[in-house]
C-alpha positions in Angstrom: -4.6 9.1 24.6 -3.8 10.1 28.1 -0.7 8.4 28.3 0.7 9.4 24.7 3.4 12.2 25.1 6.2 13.5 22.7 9.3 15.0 24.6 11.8 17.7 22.9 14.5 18.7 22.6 16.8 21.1 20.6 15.7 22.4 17.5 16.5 22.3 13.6 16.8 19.8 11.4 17.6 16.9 11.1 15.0 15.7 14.0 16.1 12.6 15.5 13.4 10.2 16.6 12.6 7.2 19.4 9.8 6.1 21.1 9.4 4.6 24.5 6.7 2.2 25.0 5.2 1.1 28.6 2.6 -1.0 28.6 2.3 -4.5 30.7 0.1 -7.3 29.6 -2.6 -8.7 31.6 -1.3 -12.1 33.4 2.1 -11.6 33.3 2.8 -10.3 36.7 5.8 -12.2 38.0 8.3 -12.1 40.9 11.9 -11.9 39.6 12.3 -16.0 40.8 12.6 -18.6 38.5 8.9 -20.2 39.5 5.7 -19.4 38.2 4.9 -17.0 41.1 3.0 -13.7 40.0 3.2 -10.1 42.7 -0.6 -10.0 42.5 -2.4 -12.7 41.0 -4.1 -11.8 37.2 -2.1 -8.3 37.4 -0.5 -6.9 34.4 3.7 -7.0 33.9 6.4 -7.3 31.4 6.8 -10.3 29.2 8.5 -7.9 26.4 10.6 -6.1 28.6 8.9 -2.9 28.0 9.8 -1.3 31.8 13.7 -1.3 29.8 12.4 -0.7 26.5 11.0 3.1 27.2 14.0 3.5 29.4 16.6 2.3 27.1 14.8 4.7 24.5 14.9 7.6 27.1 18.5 7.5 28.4 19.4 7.7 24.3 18.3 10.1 23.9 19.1 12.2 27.3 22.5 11.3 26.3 22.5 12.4 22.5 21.4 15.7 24.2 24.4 15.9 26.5 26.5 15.6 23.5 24.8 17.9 21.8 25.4 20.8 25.1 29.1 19.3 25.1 30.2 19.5 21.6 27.4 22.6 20.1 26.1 20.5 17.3 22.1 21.8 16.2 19.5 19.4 15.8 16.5 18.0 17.2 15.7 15.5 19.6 12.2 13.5 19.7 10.9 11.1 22.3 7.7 9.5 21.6 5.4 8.3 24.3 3.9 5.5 22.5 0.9 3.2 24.2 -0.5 0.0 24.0 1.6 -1.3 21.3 0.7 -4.7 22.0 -2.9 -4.2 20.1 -1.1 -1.8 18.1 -2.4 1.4 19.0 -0.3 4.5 20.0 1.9 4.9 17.1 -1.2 4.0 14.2 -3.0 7.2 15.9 0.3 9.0 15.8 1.2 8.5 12.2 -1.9 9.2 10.8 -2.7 12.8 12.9 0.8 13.9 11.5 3.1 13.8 14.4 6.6 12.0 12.5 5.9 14.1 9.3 8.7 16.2 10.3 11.0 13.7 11.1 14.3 13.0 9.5 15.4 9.6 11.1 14.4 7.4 13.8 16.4 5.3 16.7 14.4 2.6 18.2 14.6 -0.3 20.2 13.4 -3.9 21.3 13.9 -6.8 23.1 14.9 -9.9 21.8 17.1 -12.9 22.5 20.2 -11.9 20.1 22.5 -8.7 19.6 21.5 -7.2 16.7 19.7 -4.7 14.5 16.7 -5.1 12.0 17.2 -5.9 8.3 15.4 -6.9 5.8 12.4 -8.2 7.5 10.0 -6.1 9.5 6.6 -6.9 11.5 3.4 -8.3 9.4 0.4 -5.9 9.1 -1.9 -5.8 11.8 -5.7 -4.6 12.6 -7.7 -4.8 15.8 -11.4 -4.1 15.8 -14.5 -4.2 18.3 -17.9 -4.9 17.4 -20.5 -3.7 19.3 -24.1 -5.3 19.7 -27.4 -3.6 20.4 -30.3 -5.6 21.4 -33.7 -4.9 22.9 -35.3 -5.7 26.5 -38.9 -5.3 27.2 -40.7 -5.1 30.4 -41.8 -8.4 32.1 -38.7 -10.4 30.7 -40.6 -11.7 28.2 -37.1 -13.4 26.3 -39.6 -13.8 23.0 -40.2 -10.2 22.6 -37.2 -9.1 23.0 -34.0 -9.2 20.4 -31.0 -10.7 22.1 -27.2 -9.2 21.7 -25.7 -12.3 23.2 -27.2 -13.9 20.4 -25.6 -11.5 18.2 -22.2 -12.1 19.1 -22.1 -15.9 19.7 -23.6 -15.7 15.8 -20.6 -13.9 15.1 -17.9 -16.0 16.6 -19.2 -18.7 15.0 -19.3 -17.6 11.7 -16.0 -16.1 12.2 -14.2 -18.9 13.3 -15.8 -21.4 10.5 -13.9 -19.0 8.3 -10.3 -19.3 10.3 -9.6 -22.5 8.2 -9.8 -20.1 5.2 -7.1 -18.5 6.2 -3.7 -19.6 5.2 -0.6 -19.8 7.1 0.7 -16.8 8.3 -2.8 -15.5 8.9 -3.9 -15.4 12.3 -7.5 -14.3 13.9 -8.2 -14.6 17.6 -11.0 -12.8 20.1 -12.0 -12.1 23.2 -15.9 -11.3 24.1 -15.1 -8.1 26.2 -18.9 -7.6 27.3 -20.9 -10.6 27.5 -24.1 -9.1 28.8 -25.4 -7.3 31.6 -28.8 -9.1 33.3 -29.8 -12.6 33.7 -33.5 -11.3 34.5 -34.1 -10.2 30.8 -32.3 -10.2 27.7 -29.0 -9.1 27.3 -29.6 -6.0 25.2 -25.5 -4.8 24.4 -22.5 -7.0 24.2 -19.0 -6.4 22.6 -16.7 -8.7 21.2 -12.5 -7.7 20.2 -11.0 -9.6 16.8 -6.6 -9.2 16.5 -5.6 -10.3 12.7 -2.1 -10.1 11.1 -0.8 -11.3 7.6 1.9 -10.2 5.5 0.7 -7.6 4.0 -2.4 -5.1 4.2 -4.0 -6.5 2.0 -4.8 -9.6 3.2 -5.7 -7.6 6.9 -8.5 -5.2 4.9 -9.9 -9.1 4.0 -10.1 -10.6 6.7 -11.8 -7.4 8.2 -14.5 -7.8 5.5 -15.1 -11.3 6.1 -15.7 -9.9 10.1 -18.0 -7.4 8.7 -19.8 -9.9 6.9 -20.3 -11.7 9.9 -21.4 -8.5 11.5 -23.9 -7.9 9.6 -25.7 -11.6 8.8 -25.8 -11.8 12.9 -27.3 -8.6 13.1 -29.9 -9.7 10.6 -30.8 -13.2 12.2 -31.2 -11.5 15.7 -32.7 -7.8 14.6 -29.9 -6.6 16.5 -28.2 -3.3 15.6 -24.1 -3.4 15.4 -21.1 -0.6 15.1 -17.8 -1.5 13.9 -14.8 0.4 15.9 -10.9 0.6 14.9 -8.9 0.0 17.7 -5.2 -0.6 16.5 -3.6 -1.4 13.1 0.0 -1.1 11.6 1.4 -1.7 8.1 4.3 -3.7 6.9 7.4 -2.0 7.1 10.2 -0.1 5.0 13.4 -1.5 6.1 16.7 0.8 5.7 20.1 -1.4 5.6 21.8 2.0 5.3 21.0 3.1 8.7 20.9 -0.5 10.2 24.3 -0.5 9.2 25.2 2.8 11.1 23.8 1.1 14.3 25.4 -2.3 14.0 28.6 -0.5 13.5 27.9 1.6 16.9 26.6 -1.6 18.7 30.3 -3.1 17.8 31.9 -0.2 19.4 29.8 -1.0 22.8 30.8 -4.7 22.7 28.1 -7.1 23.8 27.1 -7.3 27.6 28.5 -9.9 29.8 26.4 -11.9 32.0 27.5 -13.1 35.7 27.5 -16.9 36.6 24.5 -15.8 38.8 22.6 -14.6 36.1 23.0 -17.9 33.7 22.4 -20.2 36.4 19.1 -18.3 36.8 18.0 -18.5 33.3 18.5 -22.2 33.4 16.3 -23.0 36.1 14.3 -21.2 33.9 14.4 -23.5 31.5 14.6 -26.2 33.4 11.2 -25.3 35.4 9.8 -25.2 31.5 10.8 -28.2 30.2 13.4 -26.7 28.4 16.7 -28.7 28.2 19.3 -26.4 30.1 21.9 -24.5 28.6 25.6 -24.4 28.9 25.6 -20.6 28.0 21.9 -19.9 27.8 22.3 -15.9 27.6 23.9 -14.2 24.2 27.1 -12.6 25.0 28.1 -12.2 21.2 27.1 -9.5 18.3 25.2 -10.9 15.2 25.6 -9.1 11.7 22.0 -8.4 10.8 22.7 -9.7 7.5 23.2 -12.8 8.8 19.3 -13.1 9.9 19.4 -12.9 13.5 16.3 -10.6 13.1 13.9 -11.9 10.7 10.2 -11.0 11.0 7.6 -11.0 8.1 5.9 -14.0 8.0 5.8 -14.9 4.3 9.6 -13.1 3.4 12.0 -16.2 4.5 11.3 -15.2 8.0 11.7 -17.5 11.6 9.3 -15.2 13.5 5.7 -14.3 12.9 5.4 -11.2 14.1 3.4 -7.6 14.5 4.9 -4.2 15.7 3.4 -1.1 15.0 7.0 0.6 14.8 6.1 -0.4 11.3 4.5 3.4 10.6 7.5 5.0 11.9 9.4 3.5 8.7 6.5 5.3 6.2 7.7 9.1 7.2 11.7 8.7 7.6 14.1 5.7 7.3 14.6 4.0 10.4 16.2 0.9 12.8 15.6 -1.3 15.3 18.2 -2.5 17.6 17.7 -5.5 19.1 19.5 -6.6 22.7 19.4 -10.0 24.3 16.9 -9.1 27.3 16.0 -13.3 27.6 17.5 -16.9 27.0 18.8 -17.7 23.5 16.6 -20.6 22.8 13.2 -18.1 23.0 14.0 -17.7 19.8 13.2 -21.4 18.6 10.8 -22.4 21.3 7.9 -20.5 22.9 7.9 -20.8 26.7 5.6 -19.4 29.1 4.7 -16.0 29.3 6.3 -15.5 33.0 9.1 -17.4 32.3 10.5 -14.2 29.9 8.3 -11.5 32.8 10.9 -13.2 35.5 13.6 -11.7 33.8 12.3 -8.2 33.6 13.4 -7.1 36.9 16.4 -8.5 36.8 19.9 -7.7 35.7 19.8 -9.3 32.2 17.2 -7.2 31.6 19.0 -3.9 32.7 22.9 -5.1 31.1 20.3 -5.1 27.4 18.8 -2.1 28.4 22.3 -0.2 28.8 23.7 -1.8 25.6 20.7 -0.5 23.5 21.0 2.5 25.0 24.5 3.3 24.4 24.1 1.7 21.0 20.7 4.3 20.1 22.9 7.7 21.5 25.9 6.9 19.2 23.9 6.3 16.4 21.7 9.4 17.0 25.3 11.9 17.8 26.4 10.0 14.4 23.3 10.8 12.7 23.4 15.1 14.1 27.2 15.1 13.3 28.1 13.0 9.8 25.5 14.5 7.2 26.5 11.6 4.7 25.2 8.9 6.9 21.7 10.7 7.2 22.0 11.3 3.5 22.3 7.9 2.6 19.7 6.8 4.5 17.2 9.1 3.1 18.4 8.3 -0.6 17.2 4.4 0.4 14.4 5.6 2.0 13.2 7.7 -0.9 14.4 4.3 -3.4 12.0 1.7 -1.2 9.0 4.5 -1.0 9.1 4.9 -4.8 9.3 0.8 -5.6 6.0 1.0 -3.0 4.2 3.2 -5.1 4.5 5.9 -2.4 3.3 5.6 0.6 0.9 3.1 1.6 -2.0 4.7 3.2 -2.5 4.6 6.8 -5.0 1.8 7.9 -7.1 3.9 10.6 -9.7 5.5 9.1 -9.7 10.0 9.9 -12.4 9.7 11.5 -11.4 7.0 14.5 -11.1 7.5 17.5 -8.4 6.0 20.3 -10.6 3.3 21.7 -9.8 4.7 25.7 -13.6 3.9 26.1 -13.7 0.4 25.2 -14.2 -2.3 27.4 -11.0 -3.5 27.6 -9.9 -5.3 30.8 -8.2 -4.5 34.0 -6.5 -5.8 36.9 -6.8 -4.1 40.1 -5.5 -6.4 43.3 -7.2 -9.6 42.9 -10.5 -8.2 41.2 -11.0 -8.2 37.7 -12.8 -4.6 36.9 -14.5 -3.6 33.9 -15.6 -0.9 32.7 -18.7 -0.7 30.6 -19.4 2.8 28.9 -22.3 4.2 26.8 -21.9 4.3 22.8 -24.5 7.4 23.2 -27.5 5.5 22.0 -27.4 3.2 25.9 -27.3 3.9 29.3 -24.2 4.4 31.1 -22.9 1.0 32.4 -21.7 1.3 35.5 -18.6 -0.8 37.0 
């Protein structure tokens, strides 16, 4: 993965991780104004606050090493570069190639609209995969003759989605056709279609990826089309560890929650206002929530309020491991779901930065806490080993060896105001050109 890195520093044990994640999602380019009004039309930005996310992660641990020039503690510091978490990616390749075997704990954030840190509750399991469809085109553009992969796929979606009302609540399956075709002249001979599926657990994911394959397959048949199946991203469900949630929350106390100008409020209720969302008196969270109390409840089917998928989920398989949540949007995202640039509007603003700085400070105490107080670290390894061993060990990672990062795919981008594509060869078809 070109834009996967892992930063060091130090070296010894214990080795203290975080990861910084930096991708923007397509459409959610937004001017820092409270009105739908995007930089550049279609282009990618950040809805999840991920521009603070990897720099929150960063300054951590920049100033755990700081500390650790100051005051001559040993140790090592880890900063992972972690792509495309949003299909799940960066970390799934990561953890299964061996790169947080070594690791002793690990410091992470994420956005969310109340200050707090994770609990009980982590992400559901996740899986996205891209089917690929081979057809055949014969001189003259003779359709009859020829075996068409737009067939293929549309066969495919529509088995697929006869089976979405099998699947119950939490469950989710959605796609985009990422290559429809190439030639209106003949018969479309390759197309490519991308499936995203969560549930609770994984297995309920490796099912629904069965059913998909099943699809695969019968469309293949019916057409005479040939198919390949690749992995693109996948996480499991999570380990929580309370022991070293509770070393976080107690350093996020001794920061103090971030106070938010008049300004700043007034802007995130013509926010809501401009969504249809009743304004609020004190629409930002200037207050610190006990994780026990729930504030930060994923996990679909485990008493949750958020559905959710994260693939800092592997992270919690090799060494225990928190979350800190910051308020980096209005309080009531939490209980509705507004528009997508509603939450990107705040990204370059100062709410954004004031949770950036708060998870920040929060992640360096706890990693100086972590380097200096061997109990804390050793309690939160004894839970760690206590949850693996109720597991059955641990579960297995979901990408198969032999995957590959799918940099190769299809997937779409947004240059200016074009929409650019690019189409390459699976080795069995020509090069497709942009």
């Amino acid at each position: 993965m070109p834009t996967a890195f892992v930063a060091k520093y130090g070296e010894g044990k214990p080795v203290i991780a975080t990861y910084a994640e930096y991708d923007a999602t397509p459409g959610n380019s937004q001017k820092a104004v409270p009105l739908k009004e995007p930089i550049v039309p279609h282009a990618p930005g950040f809805e999840d606050k991920h521009n603070m996310l990897g720099v929150a992660a960063t300054a951590a641990a920049v100033a755990a090493k700081f500390a650790m020039e100051r005051h001559g503690f040993k140790g090592t510091i880890k900063v992972f570069g972690t792509p495309a978490e949003k299909i799940c990616i960066g970390k799934t390749f990561q953890a299964r190639d061996g790169y947080y075997d070594d690791l002793d704990a690990v410091v992470a954030n994420h956005p969310w609209s109340a200050n707090s840190v994770s609990w009980e509750n982590l992400p559901d399991s996740y899986m996205a995969a891209a089917f690929r469809f081979q057809g055949l085109q014969v001189y003259g553009g003779t359709p009859w003759e020829g075996k068409s992969a737009i067939d293929a796929v549309i066969l495919m979606n529509v088995m697929a989605n006869y089976m979405k009302e099998h699947l119950r609540p939490p469950q989710s399956l959605n796609e985009i056709i990422s290559i429809g075709g190439q030639c209106l002249t003949n018969i479309p001979e390759f197309t490519e279609v991308f499936y995203a599926f969560r549930a609770p657990n994984e297995d309920l994911v490796t099912k629904i990826l069965d059913v998909l394959r099943q699809c695969a397959e019968a469309a293949s048949r019916v057409t005479g089309c040939s198919h390949e199946l690749r992995y693109m991203g996948a996480s499991r469900t999570g380990l929580p560890n309370l022991a070293l949630s509770r070393v976080a929350f107690k350093n996020m106390e001794l920061v103090g929650p971030p106070k938010f100008t008049e300004e700043e409020k007034d802007f995130c209720r013509q926010l809501q206002k401009n969504v249809d969302i009743e304004p609020m008196e004190e629409p930002l969270d200037e207050t610190l929530t006990p994780p026990e109390k729930g504030a930060m409840q994923f996990g679909s089917g485990r008493q949750a309020c958020v559905t959710g998928c994260d693939d800092f989920n592997e992270f919690t398989w090799y060494a225990p491991s928190t979350w800190v949540h910051t308020t980096q949007w209005f309080k009531s995202s939490a209980d509705v779901h507004p528009p997508s640039w509603s939450m990107a509007a705040l990204s370059s603003t100062g709410v954004t930065h004031k949770g950036g700085i708060l998870a920040a400070k929060t992640m360096a105490l706890t990693m100086v806490d972590l380097f200096t107080k061997p109990s804390l670290l050793k309690e939160a390894k004894a839970e760690f080993e206590e949850r693996l061993r109720k597991r059955g060990g641990r579960e297995p990672c979901l990408m198969p060896p032999d995957a590959k990062p799918p940099i190769d795919l299809a997937l779409v981008e947004f240059s200016g105001k074009e929409t650019v594509i690019r189409y390459p060869t699976n080795g069995k078809s020509p090069m497709y050109k942009v």
